[in-house]
Structure formats: structure tokens, C-alpha cells
C-alpha positions in Angstrom: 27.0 4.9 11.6 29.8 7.0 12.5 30.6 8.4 9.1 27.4 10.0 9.0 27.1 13.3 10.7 23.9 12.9 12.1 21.7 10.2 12.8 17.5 10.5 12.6 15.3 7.9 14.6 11.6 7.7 15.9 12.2 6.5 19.8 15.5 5.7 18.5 16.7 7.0 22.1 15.1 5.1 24.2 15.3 1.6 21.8 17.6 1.8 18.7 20.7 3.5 19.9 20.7 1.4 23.4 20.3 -2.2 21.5 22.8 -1.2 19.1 25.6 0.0 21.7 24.5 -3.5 23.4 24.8 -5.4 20.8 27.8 -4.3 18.8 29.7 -2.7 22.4 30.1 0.4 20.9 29.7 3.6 23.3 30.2 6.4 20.7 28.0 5.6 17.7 27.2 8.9 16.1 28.2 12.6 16.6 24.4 13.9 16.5 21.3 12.5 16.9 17.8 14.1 16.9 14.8 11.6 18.1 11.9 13.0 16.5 9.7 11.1 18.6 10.7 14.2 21.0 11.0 16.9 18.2 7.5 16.3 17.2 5.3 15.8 20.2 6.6 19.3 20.8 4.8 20.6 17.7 2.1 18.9 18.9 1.9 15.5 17.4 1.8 12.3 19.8 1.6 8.9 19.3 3.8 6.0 17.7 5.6 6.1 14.1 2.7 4.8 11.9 0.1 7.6 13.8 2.4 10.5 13.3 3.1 9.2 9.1 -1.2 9.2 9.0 -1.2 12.6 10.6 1.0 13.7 7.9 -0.7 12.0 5.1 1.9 9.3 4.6 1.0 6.3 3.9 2.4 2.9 2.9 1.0 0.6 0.6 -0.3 -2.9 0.8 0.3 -5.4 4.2 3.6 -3.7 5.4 1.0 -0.8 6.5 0.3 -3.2 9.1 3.6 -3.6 10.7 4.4 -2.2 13.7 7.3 -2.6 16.0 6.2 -5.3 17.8 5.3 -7.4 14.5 9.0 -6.0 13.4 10.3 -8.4 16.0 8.2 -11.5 15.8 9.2 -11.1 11.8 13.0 -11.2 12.9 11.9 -14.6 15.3 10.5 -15.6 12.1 13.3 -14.9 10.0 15.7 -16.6 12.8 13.6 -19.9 12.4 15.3 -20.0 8.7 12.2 -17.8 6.9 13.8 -15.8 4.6 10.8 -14.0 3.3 10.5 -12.4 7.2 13.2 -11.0 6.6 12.7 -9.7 3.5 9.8 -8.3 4.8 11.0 -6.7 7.5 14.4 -5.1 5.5 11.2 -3.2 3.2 9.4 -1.7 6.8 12.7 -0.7 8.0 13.6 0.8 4.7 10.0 2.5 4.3 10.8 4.1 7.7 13.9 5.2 7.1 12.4 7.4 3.7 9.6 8.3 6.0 11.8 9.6 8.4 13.6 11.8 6.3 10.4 13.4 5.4 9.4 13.9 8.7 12.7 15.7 9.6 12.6 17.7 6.8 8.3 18.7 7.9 9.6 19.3 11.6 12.5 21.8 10.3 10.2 23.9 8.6 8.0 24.1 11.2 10.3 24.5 13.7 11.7 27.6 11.7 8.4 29.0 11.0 8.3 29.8 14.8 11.3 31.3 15.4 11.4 35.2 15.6 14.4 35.3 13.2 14.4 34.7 9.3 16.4 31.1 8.6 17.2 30.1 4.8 14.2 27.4 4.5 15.4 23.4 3.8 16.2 22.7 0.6 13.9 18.8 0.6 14.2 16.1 -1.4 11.1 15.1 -2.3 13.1 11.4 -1.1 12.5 8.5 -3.6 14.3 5.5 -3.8 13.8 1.7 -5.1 12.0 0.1 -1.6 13.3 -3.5 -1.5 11.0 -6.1 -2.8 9.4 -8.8 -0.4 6.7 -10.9 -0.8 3.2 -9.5 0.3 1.0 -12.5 0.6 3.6 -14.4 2.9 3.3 -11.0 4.8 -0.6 -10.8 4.8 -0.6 -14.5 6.1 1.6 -14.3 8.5 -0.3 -10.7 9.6 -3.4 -12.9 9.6 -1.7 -15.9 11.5 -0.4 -13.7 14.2 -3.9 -12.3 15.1 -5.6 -15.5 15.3 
């Protein structure tokens, strides 16, 4: 993480970045970070990752749609009982958030900007697309459905 100049996460500050110095007993992990959990409930949008992607009209195909954070982790318990396809699962949601992330930065800058009194050269985007990792959607649907009931 340190080679990259800046770092981008959803709640990242209160979650990500604490588990990660934990885990790896690193203090200095990054030279920036923005958490636009913080970024964007001051332009007005409030809620968790998957309310402020439906705000913005993002949306993610098929089961993974269904993961949250809290199914994140019981898919890494899964994975940790010798369940491969958890995992695999779980490397595509944290792979469709980190595209979905760059969006969102990219949407918050320009409307950040838009406010300001001053002109600022507008954000060149990307239009982000990449090959999402492949995992198995019907293991994830049953194990969706299992976790429920």
C-alpha cells in the first residue's frame, strides 16, 4: 500500500486501515487517505456502501449484489473451513468495490468542485473497466440462501 500515493476506502477509517495496521503491525501504511464514507455524507448521501452505489445508480449483477460486509466475513469463515469458492467469491465483492470506489471518488470530486467559489480544471475519469474475477454464482446464491434460513 505504500507505493500508492493515496489510498480510497468506504469506512476504511474506522475498519480497514485499523485491522490492517493490526494485523500486518504496520503504523505508517499510506501517505493519504480520503474515507468517503465521510466525503459523501457531507454532500448529503448517508448510509452503508451498497445504499450509496443504488443512490448513484450502480449496480452489481447477479448474487454478489447481496453481499454486505457482514456476509464478507462469514464468506472468509467459509473460505477458512477449506471452501475455496468463498473465497473466490469474496476476492469478486472486494474487487467490484474497489472499481466502485473509484467511481465514487471520481462523482464526489466533481461535486465537491462544483461548490467551490473558484474555477478547478474538472477530473479527467476513467470510465473504470476491468476483467472482475470469476467465482461461482450458484455456490454464492446457496450459501446467501443458507445463511438466511
Amino acid at each position: 500500500m505504500k507505493k500508492h500515493p493515496l489510498i480510497v476506502t468506504y469506512g476504511g477509517s474506522c475498519f480497514d486501515l485499523p485491522f490492517i495496521r493490526k494485523q500486518f503491525k504496520v503504523v505508517d501504511l499510506c501517505d493519504a487517505h480520503i474515507d468517503l464514507r465521510y466525503v459523501l455524507h457531507r454532500l448529503g448521501y448517508k448510509g452503508g456502501l451498497k445504499r450509496i452505489e443504488d443512490r448513484f445508480h450502480m449496480t452489481r449483477e447477479g448474487p454478489i449484489r447481496e453481499v454486505d460486509g457482514w456476509t464478507a466475513t462469514l464468506l472468509w469463515r467459509e473460505f477458512k473451513r477449506g471452501n475455496t469458492k468463498a473465497l473466490d467469491a469474496l476476492i469478486r465483492y472486494n474487487a467490484e468495490d474497489v472499481v466502485n470506489l473509484q467511481l465514487l471518488m471520481e462523482k464526489a470530486y466533481s461535486m465537491q468542485i462544483r461548490k467551490l467559489p473558484v474555477r478547478v480544471t474538472k477530473l479527467k475519469t476513467t470510465g473504470s473497466t476491468c476483467d472482475l474475477p470469476e467465482y461461482d454464482p450458484k455456490f454464492l446464491a446457496r450459501f446467501l440462501d443458507d445463511r438466511f434460513w
